[in-house]
C-alpha positions in Angstrom: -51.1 18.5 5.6 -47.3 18.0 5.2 -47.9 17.1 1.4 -46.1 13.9 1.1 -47.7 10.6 -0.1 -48.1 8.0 1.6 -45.3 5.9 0.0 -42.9 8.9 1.1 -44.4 8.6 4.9 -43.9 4.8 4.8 -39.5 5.5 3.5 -39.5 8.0 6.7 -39.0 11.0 4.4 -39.2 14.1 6.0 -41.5 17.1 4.9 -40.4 19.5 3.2 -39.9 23.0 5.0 -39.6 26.2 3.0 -37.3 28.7 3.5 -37.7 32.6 2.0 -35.2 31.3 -0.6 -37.5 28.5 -2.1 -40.3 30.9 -2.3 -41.2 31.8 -5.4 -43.7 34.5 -6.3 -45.9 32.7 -2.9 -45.1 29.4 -4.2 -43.1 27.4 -2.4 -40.9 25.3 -5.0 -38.6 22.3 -4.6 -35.1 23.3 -3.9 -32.7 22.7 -7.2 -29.3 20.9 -6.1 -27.8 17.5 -7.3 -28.1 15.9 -3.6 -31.8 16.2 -3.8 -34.6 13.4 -4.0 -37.3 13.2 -6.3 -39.2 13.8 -3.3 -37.3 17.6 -2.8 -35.4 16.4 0.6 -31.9 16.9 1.1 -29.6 13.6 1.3 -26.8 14.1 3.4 -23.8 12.6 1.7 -20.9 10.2 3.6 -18.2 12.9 5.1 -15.2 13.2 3.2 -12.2 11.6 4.1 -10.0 12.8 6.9 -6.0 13.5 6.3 -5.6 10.2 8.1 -8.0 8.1 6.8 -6.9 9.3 3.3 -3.0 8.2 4.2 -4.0 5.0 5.5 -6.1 4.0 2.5 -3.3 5.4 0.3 -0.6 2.9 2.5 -3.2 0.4 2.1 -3.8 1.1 -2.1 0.0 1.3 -2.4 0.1 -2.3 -1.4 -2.9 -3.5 -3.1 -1.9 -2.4 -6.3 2.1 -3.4 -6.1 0.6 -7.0 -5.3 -1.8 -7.3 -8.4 1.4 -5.2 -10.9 3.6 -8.0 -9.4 0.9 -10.8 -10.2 0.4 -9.5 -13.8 3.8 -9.2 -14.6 4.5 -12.8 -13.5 1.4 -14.1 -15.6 2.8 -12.6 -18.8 5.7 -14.4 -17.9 3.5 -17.7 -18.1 3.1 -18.3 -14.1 0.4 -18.4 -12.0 0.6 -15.9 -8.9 -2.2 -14.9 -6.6 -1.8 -12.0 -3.4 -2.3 -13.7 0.3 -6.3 -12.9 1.5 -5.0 -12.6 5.0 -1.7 -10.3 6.1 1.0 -13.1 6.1 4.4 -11.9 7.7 7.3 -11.7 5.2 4.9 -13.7 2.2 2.8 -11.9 0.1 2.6 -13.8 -2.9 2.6 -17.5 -4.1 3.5 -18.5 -7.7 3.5 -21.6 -9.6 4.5 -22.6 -13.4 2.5 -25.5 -14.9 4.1 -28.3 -13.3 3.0 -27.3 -10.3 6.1 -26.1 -9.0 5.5 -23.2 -6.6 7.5 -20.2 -4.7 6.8 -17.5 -1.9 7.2 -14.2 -2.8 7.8 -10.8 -1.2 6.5 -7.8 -2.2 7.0 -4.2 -1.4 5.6 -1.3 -3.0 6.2 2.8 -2.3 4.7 5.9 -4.1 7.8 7.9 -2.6 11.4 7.8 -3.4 12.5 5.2 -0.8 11.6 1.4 0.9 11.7 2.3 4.6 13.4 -0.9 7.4 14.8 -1.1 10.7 18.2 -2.2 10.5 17.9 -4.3 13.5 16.0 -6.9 11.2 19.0 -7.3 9.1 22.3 -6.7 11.6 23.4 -7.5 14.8 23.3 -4.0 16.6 24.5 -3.6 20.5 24.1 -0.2 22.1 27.1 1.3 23.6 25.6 4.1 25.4 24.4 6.2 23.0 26.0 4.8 20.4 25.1 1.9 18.1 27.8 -0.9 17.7 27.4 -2.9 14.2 28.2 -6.7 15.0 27.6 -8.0 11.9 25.1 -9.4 9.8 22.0 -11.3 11.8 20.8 -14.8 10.2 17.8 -14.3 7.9 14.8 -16.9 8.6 14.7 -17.1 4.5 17.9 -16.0 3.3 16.4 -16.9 -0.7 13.3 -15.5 -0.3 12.4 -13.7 -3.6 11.8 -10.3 -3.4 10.0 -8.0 -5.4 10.3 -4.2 -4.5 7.6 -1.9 -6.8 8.2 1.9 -7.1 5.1 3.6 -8.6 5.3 5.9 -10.9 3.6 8.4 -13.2 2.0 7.0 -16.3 2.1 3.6 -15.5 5.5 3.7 -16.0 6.3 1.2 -12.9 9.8 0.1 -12.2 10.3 -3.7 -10.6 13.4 -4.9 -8.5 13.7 -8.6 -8.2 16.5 -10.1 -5.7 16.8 -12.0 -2.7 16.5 -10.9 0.4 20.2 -11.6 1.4 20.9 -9.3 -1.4 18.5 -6.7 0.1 20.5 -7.3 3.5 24.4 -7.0 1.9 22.8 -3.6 0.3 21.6 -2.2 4.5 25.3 -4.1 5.3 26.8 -1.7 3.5 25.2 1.6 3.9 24.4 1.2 7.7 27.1 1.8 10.1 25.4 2.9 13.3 27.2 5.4 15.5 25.5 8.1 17.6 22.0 9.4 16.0 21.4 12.9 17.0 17.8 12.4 17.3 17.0 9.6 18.6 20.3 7.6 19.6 18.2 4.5 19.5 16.6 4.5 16.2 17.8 1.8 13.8 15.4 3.5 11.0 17.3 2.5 7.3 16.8 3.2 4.0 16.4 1.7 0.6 17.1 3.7 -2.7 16.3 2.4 -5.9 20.0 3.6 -7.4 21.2 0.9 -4.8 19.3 -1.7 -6.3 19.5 -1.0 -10.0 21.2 -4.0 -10.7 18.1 -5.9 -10.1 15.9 -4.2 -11.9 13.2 -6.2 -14.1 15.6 -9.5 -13.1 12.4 -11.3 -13.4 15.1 -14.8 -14.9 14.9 -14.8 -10.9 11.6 -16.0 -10.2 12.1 -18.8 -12.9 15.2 -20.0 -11.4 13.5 -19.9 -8.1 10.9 -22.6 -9.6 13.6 -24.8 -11.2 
């Protein structure tokens, strides 16, 4: 006999198979370990996450929880915000006071020390050659978008920068200047430091006046 009952036969558990190392004096006894069933057979756990799956969930979590930070915040502020179910371009927010007036908001959110753009979204850029040719600044769909950029930190202690995004453009206006990248002479790949914004930091009078 395989000495299960029948309710184990019925679940499909598996017998039992002693090994020298479950023997015990001639008996055979029920192996001791945390991933065991009642029943003395092995359960084999969900594999671990992989390094990729573990830096997509953390891109992924990033974003959740700058969304629901951002919502908070605005609801201690007496609004009423909600994240986008879906993954709507340039929007991931909508707010609304009491009289019903509403506002789209952006949001952006990093664990590390910068926000991360192409350029090309911002500025006219023409290659010469290698060599990239700044023609100015490119017009913005939503010029007075409100935009919300999170930088996690340790401790909860969470910094906010509130602008709009032509102020997030004159910041890339300055800083980017093209030329000949060493690398990769096409890359248009920008940065965003939080010195650079500073000035907007916790300027949540923004998202009233954006409601007025």
């Amino acid at each position: 006999m395989d000495g299960l009952t029948g309710t184990e036969r019925a679940i499909g558990v598996q017998p039992f198979t002693a090994t020298p190392s479950h023997r015990n004096g001639g008996q055979i006894r029920r192996p001791e370990c945390r991933d065991c069933t009642p029943f003395g057979v092995v359960i084999t756990l969900a594999p671990k996450r992989t390094s990729s799956m573990a830096t997509g969930s953390s891109t992924q979590l990033t974003r959740q929880i700058g969304e629901h930070l951002v919502a908070a915040k605005l609801g201690r502020l007496g609004l009423f915000a909600t994240p986008f179910a879906g993954n709507v371009p340039d929007f991931d927010l909508v707010v609304a006071n009491a009289s019903g007036q509403s506002s789209l908001i952006q949001v952006k959110a990093i664990n590390g020390p910068s926000w991360q753009f192409n350029a090309s979204t911002f500025l006219n850029i023409e290659m010469v050659g290698n060599e990239q040719v700044v023609k100015g600044k490119k017009k913005l769909n939503t010029p007075n978008l409100v935009c919300i950029f999170v930088r996690l930190r340790e401790n909860e202690a969470d910094e906010f920068y509130v602008f709009r995004a032509k102020d997030l453009q004159a910041e890339i206006v300055k800083t980017y200047k093209g030329g000949v990248r060493p690398k990769n002479p096409k890359s248009m790949h920008c940065a965003v430091w939080p010195k650079q914004l500073s000035k907007y930091r916790d300027n949540w009078s923004l998202v009233l006046e954006s409601l007025a």
